[in-house]
C-alpha positions as CSV (number, residue, x, y, z in Angstrom):
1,X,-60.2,-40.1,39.6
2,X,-60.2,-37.9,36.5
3,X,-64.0,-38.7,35.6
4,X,-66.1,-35.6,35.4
5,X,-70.0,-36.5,34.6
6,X,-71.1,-33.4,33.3
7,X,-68.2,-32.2,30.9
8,X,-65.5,-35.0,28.8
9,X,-62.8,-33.4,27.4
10,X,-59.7,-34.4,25.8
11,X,-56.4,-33.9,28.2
12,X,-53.6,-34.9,26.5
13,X,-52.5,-37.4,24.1
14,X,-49.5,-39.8,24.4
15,X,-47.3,-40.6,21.1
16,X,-45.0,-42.9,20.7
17,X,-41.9,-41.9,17.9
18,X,-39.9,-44.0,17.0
19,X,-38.1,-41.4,14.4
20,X,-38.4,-44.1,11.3
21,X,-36.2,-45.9,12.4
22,X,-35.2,-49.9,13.8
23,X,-33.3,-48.8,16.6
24,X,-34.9,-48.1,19.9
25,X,-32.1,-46.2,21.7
26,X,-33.9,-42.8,19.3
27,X,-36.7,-43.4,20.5
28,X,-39.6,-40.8,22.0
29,X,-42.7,-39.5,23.5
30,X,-44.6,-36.9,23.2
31,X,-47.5,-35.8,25.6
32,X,-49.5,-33.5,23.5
33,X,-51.7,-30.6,24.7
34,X,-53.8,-29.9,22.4
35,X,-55.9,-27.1,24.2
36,X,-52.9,-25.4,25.6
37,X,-50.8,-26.1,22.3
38,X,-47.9,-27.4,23.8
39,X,-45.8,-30.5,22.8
40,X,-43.5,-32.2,25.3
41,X,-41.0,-34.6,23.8
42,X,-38.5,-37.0,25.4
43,X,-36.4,-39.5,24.9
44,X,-36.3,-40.2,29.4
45,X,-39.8,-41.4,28.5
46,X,-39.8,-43.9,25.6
47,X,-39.3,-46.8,28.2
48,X,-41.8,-44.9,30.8
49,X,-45.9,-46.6,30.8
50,X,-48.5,-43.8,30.3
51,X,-49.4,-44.6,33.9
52,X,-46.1,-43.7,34.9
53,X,-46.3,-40.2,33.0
54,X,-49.8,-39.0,34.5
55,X,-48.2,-39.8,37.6
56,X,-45.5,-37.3,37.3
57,X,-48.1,-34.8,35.7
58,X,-50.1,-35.2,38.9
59,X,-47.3,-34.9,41.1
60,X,-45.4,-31.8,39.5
61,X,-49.2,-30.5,39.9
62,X,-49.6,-30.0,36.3
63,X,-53.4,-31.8,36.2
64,X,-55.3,-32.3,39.0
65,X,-58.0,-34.7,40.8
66,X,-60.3,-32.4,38.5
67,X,-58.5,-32.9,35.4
68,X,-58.0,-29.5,35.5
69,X,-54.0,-28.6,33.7
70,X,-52.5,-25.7,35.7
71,X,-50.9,-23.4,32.8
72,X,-47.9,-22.3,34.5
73,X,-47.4,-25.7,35.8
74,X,-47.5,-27.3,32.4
75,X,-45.1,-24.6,31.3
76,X,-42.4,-25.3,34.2
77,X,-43.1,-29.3,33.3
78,X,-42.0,-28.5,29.6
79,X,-38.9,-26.5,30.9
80,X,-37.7,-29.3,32.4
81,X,-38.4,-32.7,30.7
82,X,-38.7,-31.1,26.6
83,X,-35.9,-32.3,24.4
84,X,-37.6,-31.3,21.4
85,X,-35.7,-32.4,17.6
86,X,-33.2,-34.1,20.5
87,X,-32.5,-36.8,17.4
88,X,-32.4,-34.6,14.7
89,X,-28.8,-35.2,13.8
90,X,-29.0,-38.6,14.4
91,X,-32.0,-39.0,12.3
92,X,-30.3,-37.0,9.2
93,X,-27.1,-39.0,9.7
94,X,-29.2,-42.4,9.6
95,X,-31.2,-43.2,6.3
96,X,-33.2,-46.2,6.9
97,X,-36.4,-48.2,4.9
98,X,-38.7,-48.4,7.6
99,X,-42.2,-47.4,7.2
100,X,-43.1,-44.4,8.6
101,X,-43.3,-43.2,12.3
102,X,-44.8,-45.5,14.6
103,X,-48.0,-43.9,16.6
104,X,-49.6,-45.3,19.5
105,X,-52.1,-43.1,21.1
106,X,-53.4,-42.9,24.8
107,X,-56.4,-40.2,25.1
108,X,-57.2,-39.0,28.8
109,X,-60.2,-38.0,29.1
110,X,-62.1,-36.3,31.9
């Protein structure tokens, strides 16, 4: 479905944050841009799959069966689901030895 044979690029990437932390209940993702330079981060989708995300990108149109990302799209998908530094207090309040932030990676490409 998002296969293109005479162009792969790089869609988005999927990150996994678990803030340096033990505790799961601060936990994020972040679906990264990179050719649009935008970062969405939320907490709603630390228990979500990544199959589950590119769902909801397809149906709030922000990629299509191209693998094309509709700008303004993207931008009204960020408006609504970004919770950016959303565990900020919690992580300055919480000094923990764990190593450092946890990264799992999903690369869609097209």
């Amino acid at each position: 479905m998002f296969t293109n044979s005479i162009l792969k690029e790089e869609l988005l990437n999927i990150v996994v944050d678990n803030n340096k932390t033990e505790s799961k209940v601060d936990d994020s993702k972040k679906i990264i841009f990179a050719q649009q330079n935008i970062t969405i981060q939320s907490k709603n989708f630390s228990e979500q799959k990544w199959d589950f995300l590119i769902a909801l990108l397809i149906q709030e149109k922000v990629i299509d069966a191209k693998g094309e990302i509709n700008l303004d799209n993207l931008k009204r998908f960020k408006a609504k689901h970004d919770e950016k530094d959303i565990n900020k207090t919690m992580r300055d309040s919480i000094k923990t030895k764990t190593p450092s932030k946890t990264r799992r990676f999903l690369y869609l490409i097209v």
